[in-house]
C-alpha positions in Angstrom: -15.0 -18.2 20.4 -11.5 -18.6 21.5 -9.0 -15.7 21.3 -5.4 -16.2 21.5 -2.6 -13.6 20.7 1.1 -12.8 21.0 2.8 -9.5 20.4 3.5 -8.0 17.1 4.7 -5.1 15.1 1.5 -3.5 13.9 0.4 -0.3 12.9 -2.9 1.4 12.4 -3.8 2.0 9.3 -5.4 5.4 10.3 -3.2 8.3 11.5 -2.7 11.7 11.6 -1.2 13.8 8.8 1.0 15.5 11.7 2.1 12.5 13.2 3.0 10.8 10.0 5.5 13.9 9.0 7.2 13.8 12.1 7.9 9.9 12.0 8.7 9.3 8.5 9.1 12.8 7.1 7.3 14.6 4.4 8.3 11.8 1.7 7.3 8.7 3.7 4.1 10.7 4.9 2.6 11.5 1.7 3.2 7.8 0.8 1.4 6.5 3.6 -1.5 8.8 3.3 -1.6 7.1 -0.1 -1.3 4.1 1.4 -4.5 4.8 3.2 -6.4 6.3 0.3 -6.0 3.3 -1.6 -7.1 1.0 1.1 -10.4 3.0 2.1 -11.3 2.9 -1.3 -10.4 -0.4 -2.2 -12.9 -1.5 0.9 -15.6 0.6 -0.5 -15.0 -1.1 -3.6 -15.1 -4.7 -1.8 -18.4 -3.4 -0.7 -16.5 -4.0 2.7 -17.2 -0.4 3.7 -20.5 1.4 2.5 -23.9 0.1 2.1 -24.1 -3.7 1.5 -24.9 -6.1 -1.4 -28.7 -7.1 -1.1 -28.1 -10.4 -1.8 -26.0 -13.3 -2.6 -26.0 -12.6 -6.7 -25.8 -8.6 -6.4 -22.8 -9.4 -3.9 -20.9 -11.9 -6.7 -21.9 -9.7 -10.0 -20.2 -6.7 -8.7 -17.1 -8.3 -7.6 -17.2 -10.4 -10.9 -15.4 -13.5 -9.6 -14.9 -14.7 -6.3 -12.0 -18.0 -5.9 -13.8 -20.8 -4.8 -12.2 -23.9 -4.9 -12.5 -23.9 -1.4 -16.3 -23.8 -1.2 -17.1 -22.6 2.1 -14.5 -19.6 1.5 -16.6 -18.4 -1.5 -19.6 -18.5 0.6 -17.7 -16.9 3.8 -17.0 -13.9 1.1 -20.7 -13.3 0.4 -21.7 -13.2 4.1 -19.5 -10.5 5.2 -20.6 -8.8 2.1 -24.3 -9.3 2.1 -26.5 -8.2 5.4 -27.5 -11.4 7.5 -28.6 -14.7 5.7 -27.3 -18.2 5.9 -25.1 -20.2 3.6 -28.3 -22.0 2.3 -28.9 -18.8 0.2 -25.9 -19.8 -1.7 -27.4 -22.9 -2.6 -30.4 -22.2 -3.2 -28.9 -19.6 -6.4 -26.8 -22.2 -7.6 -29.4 -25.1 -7.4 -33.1 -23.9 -8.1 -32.5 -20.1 -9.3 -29.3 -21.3 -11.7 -28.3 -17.6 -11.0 -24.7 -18.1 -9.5 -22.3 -21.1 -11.2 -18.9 -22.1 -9.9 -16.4 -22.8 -13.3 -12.7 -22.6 -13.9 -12.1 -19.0 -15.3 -9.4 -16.8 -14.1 -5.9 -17.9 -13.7 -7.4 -21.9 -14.3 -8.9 -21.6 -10.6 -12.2 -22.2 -9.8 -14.6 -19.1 -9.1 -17.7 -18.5 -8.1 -19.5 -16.0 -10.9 -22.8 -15.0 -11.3 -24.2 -17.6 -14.6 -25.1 -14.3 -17.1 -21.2 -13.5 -16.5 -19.8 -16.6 -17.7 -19.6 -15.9 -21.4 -17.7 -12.9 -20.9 -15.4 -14.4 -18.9 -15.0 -17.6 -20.4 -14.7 -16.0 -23.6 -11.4 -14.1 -22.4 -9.9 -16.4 -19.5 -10.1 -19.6 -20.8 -8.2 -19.6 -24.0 -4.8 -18.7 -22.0 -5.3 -21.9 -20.3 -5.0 -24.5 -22.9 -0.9 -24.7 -23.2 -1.5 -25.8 -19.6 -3.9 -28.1 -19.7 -2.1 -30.0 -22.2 0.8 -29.9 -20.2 -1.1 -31.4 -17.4 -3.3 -34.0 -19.6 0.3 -35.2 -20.8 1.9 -35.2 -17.2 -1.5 -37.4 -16.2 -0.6 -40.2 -19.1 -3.7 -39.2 -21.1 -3.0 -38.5 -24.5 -5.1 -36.1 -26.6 -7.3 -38.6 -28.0 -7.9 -40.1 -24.7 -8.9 -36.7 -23.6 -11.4 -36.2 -26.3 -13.0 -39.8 -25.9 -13.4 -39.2 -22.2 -14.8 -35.8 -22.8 -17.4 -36.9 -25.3 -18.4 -39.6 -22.6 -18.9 -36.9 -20.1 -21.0 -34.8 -22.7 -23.1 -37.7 -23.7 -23.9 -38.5 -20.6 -24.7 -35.5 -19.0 -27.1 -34.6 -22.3 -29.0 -38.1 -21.3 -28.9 -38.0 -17.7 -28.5 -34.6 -16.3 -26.0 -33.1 -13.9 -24.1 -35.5 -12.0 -21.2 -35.5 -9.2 -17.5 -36.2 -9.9 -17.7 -39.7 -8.6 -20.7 -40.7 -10.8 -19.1 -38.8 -14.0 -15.7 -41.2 -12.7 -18.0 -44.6 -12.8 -19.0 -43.4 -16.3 -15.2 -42.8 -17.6 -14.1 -46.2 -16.1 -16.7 -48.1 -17.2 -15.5 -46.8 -20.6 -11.8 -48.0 -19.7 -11.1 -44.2 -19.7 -8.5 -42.4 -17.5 -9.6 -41.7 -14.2 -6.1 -42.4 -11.8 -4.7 -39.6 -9.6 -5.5 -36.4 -11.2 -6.2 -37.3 -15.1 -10.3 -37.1 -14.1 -9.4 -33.4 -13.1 -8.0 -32.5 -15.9 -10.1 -34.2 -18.1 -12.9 -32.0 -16.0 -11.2 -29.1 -16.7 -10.2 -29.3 -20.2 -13.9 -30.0 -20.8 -15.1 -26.8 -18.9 -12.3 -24.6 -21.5 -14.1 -26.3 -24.4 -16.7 -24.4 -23.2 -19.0 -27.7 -22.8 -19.2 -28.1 -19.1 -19.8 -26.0 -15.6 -20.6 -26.9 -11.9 -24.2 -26.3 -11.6 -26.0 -27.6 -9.1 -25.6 -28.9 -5.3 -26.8 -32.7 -5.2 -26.4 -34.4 -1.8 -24.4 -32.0 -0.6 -21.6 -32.2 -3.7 -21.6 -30.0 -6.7 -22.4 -31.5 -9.6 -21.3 -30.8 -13.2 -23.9 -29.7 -15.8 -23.7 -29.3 -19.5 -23.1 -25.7 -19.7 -26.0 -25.3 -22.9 -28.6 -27.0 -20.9 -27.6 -25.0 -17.4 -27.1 -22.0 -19.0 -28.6 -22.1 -22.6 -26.4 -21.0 -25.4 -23.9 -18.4 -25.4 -24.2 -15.1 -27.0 -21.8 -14.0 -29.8 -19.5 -11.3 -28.1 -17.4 -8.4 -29.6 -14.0 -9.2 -28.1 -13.1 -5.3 -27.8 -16.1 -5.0 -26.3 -15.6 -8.0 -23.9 -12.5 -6.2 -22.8 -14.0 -2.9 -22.0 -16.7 -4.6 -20.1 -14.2 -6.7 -18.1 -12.1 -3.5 -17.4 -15.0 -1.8 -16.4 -15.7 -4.6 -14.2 -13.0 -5.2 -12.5 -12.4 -1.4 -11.4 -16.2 -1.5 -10.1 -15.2 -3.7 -7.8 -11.5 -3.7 -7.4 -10.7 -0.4 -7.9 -8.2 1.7 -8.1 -6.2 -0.3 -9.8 -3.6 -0.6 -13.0 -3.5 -2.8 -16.1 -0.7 -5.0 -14.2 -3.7 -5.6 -11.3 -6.0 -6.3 -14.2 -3.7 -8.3 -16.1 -2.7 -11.2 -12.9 -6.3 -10.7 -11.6 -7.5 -12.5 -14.9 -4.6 -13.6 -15.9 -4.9 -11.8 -18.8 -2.1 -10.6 -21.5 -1.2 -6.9 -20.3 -2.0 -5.8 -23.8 -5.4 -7.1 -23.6 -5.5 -5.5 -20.0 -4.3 -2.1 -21.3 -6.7 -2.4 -23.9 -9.7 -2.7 -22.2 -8.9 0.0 -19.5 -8.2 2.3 -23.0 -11.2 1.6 -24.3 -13.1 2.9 -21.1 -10.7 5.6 -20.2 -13.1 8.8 -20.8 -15.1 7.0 -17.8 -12.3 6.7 -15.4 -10.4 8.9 -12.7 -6.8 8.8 -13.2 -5.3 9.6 -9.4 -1.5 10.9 -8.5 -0.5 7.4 -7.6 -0.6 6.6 -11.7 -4.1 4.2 -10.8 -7.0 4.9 -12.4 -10.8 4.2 -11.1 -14.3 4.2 -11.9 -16.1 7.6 -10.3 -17.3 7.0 -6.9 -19.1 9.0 -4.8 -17.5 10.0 -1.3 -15.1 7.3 1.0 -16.9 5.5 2.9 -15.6 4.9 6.9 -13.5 2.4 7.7 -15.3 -0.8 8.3 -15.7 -2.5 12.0 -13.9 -5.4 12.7 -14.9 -8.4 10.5 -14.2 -11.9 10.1 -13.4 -12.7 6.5 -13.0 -16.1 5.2 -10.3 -18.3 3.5 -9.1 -16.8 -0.2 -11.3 -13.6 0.5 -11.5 -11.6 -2.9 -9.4 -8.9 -0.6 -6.6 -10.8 -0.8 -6.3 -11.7 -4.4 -7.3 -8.7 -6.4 -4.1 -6.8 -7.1 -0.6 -7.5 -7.3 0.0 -6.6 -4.1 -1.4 -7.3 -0.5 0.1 -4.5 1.0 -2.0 -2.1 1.3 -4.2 -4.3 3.4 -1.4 -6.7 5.0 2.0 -5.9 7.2 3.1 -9.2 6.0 2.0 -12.4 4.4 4.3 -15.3 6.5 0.9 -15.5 9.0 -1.6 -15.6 6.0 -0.7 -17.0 2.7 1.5 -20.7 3.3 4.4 -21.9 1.2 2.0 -24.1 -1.0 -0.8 -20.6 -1.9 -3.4 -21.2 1.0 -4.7 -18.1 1.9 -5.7 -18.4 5.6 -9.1 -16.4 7.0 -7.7 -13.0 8.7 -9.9 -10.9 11.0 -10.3 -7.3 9.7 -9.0 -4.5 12.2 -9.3 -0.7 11.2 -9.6 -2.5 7.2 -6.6 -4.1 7.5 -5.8 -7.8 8.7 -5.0 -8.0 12.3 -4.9 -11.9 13.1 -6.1 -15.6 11.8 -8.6 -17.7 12.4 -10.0 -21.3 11.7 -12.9 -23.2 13.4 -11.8 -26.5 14.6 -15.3 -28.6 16.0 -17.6 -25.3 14.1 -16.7 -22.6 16.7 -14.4 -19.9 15.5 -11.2 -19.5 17.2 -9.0 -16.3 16.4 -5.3 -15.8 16.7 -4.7 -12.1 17.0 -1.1 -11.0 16.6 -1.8 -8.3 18.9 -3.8 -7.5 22.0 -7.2 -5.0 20.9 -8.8 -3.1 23.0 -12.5 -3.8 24.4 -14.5 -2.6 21.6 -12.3 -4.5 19.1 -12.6 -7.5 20.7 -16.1 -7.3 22.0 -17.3 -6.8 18.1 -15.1 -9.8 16.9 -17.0 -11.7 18.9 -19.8 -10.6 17.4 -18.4 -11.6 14.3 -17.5 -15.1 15.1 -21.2 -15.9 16.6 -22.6 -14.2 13.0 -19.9 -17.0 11.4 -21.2 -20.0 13.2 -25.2 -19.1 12.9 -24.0 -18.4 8.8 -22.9 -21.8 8.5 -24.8 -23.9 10.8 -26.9 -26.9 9.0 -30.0 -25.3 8.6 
């Protein structure tokens, strides 16, 4: 591992109620203490702090949806949130088990989700999405019709054949003289998987592969929309919280009256603290976590409105065009970059840590490289 760094304004997370009077006074104090609550609990919540998930699919159901269209990022978030493993247990769920599914759901980004979760959440993400994907269909040259001819081809095909990888389900749209040029395929794709016919199932050769979302899954149950909400409030805060509707609302991109809804409907269950956020009951705060090595679009980093209770500043993590760079975890907040040019981690800090810091990243980026290594 390669360890680089250059000097930055940072503070620990973690200090003393005296010292915090006599640098910001009373007002700022109590705010930061706040500050802290939330972000102890919010890492308890990540299952970042605390006992472990025991596996891959415990790890996804009780975060509910983990971004994933960059794949080894979704899988980087279940290591550091499972004990051990390899990124072939990943795999495995998706491909022989049929337990976890990646799918467009929240905010029209793909996500990992465990496969019993998907009619909930396709039931109230997906909807919200069409006015887009028009947009986009249109933008693409393909017209509606287009659309639906190409989609039916995709269906057919897949009910005959089975689940195949975007450049096999391309050969069968052009051989039907159907759009496939720069991103109409995609959207086209994606339009299918609102329709509710279509998910990404299994790995084959190394690709995921799209599956007909009956015969993957089998057919979806009839839901109670008021109760869909009260589960996907409860839900969220499970693994999220505390939180607000507003968190709840751009999390799933929902409307904030379905967001306040749902957290209404489960409100006799919930904790409401000073700060106005609300939370599922939770046994004590856990310690802060050691230093960890968390992957690209970690589910840390895109839960709530804001990153602040976790990040001093986003210019080093999130880019001008919404990647969300891997951050190394100090004290449960971010503390540096990383990337792994040629497999081996190397980690920009933007301060110098001590020994034990250090010494434990280290650790970190050996666990990294032995998670993803070809097995």
């Amino acid at each position: 591992m390669a360890i680089g760094a250059h000097t930055r304004s940072w503070r620990s997370p973690v200090a003393s109620k005296a010292h915090l009077r006599w640098r910001y006074g009373e007002a700022m104090a109590a705010q930061r203490l706040t500050q802290s609550s939330i972000l102890e609990t919010r890492l308890v919540a990540q299952r970042l702090s605390g006992p472990p998930a025991t596996n891959v699919v415990e790890a996804t159901r009780h975060l509910l949806a983990i971004q994933a269209q960059d794949p080894r990022g979704a899988r980087l978030a279940l290591r550091v949130r499972t004990p051990g493993g390899h990124v072939s247990a990943v795999d495995d769920a998706l491909t022989n088990e049929r337990s976890l599914i990646i799918t467009w759901v929240n905010r029209g980004t793909l996500h990992l989700i465990a496969a019993e979760d998907e009619p909930l959440l396709h039931m109230l993400t997906t909807p919200q999405l069409r006015r887009t994907s028009d947009r986009r269909l249109r933008q693409e040259g393909v017209s509606a019709a287009a659309a639906q001819r190409a989609i039916a081809a995709i269906v057919n095909t897949l009910g005959a054949d089975g689940p195949m990888t975007r450049a096999e389900i391309r050969a069968v749209l052009e051989r039907a003289r159907l759009p496939t040029a720069g991103q109409a395929m995609v959207h086209v794709l994606f339009r299918a998987t609102l329709d509710g016919h279509i998910i990404r199932g299994p790995m084959v050769r190394g690709e995921h592969a799209f599956a007909l979302a009956a015969d993957w899954l089998g057919k979806r149950p009839e839901i109670n929309r008021d109760h869909a909400l009260a589960e996907l409030a409860r839900r969220y805060l499970v693994g999220h919280g505390p939180a607000d509707e507003r968190d709840l609302a751009k999390w799933a991109q929902l409307p904030l009256r379905d967001a306040r809804a749902g957290l209404t409907a489960i409100a006799s269950e919930l904790t409401k603290r000073p700060d106005g956020l609300v939370d599922v009951r939770r046994g004590e705060v856990q310690a802060l976590p050691p230093p960890r090595l968390l992957g690209p679009f970690d589910p840390l980093l895109l839960g709530w409105r804001s990153r602040e209770f976790v990040l001093d500043s986003t210019k080093h993590v999130v880019t001008v065009n919404g990647i969300i760079r891997a951050i190394a975890l100090i004290d449960g907040r971010a503390a540096g970059t990383w990337t792994m040019p040629g497999g081996h981690v190397a980690l920009r800090l933007w301060k110098a840590q001590g020994r034990q810091p250090t010494a434990a990243l280290e650790r970190e980026a050996s666990a990294v490289e032995s998670y993803l290594a070809a097995g």
